[in-house]
C-alpha positions as CSV (number, residue, x, y, z in Angstrom):
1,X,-11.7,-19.2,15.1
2,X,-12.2,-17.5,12.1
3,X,-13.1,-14.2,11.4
4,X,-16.1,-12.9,10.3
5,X,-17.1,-12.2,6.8
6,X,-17.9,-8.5,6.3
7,X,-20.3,-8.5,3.4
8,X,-19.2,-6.6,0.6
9,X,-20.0,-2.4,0.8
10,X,-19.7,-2.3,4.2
11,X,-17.4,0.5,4.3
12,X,-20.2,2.2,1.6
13,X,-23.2,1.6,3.7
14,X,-21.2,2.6,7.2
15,X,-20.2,5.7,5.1
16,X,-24.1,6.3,4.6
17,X,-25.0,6.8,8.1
18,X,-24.2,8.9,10.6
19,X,-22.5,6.4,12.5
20,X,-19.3,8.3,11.1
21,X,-18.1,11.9,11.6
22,X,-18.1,14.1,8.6
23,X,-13.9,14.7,8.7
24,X,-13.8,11.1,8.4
25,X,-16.6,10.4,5.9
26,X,-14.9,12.7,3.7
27,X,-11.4,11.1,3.7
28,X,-12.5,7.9,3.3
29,X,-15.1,8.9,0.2
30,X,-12.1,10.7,-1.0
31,X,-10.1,6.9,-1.4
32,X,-12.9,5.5,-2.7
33,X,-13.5,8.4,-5.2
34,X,-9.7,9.1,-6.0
35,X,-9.5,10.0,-10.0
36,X,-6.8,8.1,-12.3
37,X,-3.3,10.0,-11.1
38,X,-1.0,11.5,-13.0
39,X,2.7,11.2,-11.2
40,X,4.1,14.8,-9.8
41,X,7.3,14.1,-8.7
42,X,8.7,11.1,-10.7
43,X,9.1,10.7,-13.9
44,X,6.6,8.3,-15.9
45,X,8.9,5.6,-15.9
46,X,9.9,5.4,-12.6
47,X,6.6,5.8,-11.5
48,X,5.5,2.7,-13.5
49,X,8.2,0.9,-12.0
50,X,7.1,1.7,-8.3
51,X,3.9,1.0,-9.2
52,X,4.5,-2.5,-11.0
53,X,6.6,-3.6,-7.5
54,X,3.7,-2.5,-5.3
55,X,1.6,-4.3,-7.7
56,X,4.0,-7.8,-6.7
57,X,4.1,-6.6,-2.9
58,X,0.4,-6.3,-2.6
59,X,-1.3,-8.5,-5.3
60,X,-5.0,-8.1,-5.6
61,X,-5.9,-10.7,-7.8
62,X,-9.9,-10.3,-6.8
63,X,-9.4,-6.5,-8.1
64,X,-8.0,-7.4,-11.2
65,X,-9.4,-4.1,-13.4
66,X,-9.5,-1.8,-10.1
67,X,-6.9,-2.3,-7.9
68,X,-5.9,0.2,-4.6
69,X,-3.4,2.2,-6.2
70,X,-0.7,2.6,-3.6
71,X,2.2,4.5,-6.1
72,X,0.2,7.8,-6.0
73,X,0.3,8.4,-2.1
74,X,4.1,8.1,-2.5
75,X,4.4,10.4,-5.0
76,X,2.4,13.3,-3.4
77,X,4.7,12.7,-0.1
78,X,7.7,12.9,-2.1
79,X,6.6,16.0,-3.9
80,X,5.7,18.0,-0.4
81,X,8.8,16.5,1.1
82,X,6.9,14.9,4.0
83,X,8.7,12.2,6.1
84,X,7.7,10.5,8.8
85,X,10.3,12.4,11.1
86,X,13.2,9.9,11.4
87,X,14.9,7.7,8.7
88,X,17.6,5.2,9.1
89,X,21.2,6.4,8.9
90,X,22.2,3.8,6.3
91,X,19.6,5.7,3.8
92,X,19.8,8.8,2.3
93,X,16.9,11.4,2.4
94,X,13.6,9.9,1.8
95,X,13.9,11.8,-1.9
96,X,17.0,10.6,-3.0
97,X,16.6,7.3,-1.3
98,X,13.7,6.8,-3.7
99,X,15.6,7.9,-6.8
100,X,18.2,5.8,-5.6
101,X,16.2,2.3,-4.5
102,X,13.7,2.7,-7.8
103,X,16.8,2.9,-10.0
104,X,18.8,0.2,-8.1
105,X,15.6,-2.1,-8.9
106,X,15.6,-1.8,-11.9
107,X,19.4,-2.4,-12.6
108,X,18.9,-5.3,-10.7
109,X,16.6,-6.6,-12.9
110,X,18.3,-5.9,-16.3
111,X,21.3,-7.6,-14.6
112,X,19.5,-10.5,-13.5
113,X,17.9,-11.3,-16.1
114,X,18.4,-8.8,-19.2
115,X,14.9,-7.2,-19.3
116,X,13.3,-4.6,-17.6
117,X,11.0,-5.1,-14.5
118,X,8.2,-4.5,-16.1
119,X,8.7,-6.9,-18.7
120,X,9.7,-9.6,-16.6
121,X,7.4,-12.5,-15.3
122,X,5.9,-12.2,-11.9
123,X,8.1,-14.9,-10.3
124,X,11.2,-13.4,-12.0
125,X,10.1,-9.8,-10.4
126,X,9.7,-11.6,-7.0
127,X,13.3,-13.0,-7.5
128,X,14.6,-9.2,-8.3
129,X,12.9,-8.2,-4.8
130,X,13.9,-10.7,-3.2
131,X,17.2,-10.3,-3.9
132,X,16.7,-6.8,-2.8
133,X,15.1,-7.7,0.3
134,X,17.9,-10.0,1.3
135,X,20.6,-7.7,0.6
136,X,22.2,-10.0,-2.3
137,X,21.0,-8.0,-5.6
138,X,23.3,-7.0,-7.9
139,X,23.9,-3.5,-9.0
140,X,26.0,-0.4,-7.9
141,X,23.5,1.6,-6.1
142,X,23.3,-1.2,-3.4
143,X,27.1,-0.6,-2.8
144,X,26.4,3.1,-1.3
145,X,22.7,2.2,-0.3
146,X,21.1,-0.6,2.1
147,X,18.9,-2.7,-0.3
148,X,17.9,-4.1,2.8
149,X,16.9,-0.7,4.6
150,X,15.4,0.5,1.8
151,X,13.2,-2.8,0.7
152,X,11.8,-2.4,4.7
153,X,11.2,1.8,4.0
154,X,9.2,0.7,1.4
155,X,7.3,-2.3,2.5
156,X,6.3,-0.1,5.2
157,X,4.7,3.0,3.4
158,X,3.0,0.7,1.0
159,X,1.5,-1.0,3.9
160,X,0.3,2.1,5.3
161,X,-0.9,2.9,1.8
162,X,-3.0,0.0,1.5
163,X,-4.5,-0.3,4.7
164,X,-5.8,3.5,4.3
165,X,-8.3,2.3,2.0
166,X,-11.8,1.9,3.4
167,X,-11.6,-1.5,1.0
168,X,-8.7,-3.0,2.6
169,X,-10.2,-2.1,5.9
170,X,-13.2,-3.7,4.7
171,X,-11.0,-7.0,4.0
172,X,-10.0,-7.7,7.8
173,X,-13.4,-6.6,8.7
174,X,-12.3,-3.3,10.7
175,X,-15.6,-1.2,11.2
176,X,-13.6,1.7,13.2
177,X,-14.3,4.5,10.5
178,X,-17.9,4.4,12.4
179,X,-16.4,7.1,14.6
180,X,-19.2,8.4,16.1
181,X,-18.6,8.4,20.1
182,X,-21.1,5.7,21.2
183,X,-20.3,2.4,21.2
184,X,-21.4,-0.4,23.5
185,X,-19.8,-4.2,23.1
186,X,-16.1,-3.5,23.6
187,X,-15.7,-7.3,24.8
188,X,-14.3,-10.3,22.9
189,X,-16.8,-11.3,20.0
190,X,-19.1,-8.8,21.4
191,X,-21.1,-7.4,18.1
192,X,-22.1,-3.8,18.6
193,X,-25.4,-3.0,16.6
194,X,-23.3,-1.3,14.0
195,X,-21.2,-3.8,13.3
196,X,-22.0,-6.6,10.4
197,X,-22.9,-10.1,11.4
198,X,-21.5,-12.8,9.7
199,X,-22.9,-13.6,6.4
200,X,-24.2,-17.3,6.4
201,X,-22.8,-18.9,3.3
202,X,-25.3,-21.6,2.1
C-alpha cells in the first residue's frame, strides 16, 4: 500500500496552529527561515566541496533553485566541537577526521580522473564516492584513515541533517512536529483529525 500524499505546506499550515508547542514551532520556522550561510570552520573550498558531495548523496532534483542545505549544520558542529559522544577507533577526532576525509575526496578525484570534484560530472562524482564508500579509492589519506568509516560517519550526519527539515519530513508525510499532547487514532491507517487526507489526484 502506498503511502499517502501530504499536500504540499503541510509542515507551514501545521506550524500555523496550535497543534504544535512553541519550542518546537520555533525550531522548525528556524529551518525553514535559515539565511544563506557563510562557512565558520572550513575554509571556502572545503566547504564547497562538502557541500557539492551532500548535493550527490541527497539529490533534490524537485528543489533545483532551493535545496535543504545540509553542509551548514556540519560546520557549526565542527566549530563548537560537538560529537555525538562516541566515534569509531579507526577515525580520528570528528575535526580532523573531517579535514582528513574532505581532503582525501578530493585527491581521490584529481587521481581518478584529473579534475577536481566539483568539476567533475555527476556520475564521475558518484564513481569518486563510491570508491570511497567501498574502501578502494586512491589517495594517501585512506592509507592512515578508513574511507570506509568515514563515508558511513558522513552518510549518517547528512541523514540526520536532512531529515531535520520540516520539508523532508513533509516528504515521508511525518506530521509528528504537531506536538501538542492530544492525539486520538494511534492505530494502523487510523487518520487523527490533524493529520492530512490523501489528496485525490484527478
Amino acid at each position: 500500500m502506498a503511502s499517502p500524499h501530504y499536500p504540499e505546506g503541510t509542515v507551514r499550515a501545521l506550524l500555523a496552529t496550535d497543534l504544535v508547542t512553541d519550542a518546537t514551532r520555533d525550531a522548525l520556522q528556524a529551518r525553514l527561515d535559515a539565511p544563506v550561510y557563510e562557512p565558520q570552520y572550513l575554509d571556502g573550498a572545503t566547504y564547497e566541496l562538502l557541500r557539492a558531495v551532500a548535493a550527490r548523496l541527497f539529490p533534490q532534483p524537485d528543489r533545483p533553485d532551493n535545496p535543504i542545505e545540509l553542509a551548514p549544520a556540519v560546520d557549526k558542529r565542527l566549530l563548537e566541537g560537538g560529537s555525538d559522544g562516541w566515534r569509531y577507533d579507526a577515525l580520528p577526532p570528528d575535526r580532523e577526521a573531517y579535514r582528513m576525509g574532505l581532503g582525501g575526496i578530493r585527491d581521490s578525484a584529481e587521481t581518478m580522473f584529473g579534475q577536481k570534484f566539483l568539476s567533475l560530472s555527476d556520475e564521475q562524482k558518484d564513481q569518486v564516492l563510491n570508491a570511497v564508500q567501498q574502501g578502494t579509492a586512491p589517495g594517501d589519506v585512506w592509507q592512515e584513515m578508513s574511507g570506509v568509516r568515514f563515508f558511513e560517519e558522513l552518510l549518517a550526519e547528512l541523514t540526520e541533517n536532512y531529515y531535520a527539515h520540516p520539508l523532508a519530513q513533509e516528504e515521508i508525510g511525518y506530521v509528528g512536529m504537531a506536538d501538542v499532547p492530544g492525539w486520538h487514532h494511534l492505530q494502523l491507517n487510523e487518520l487523527d483529525p490533524r493529520e492530512p487526507e490523501e489528496q485525490v489526484k484527478l
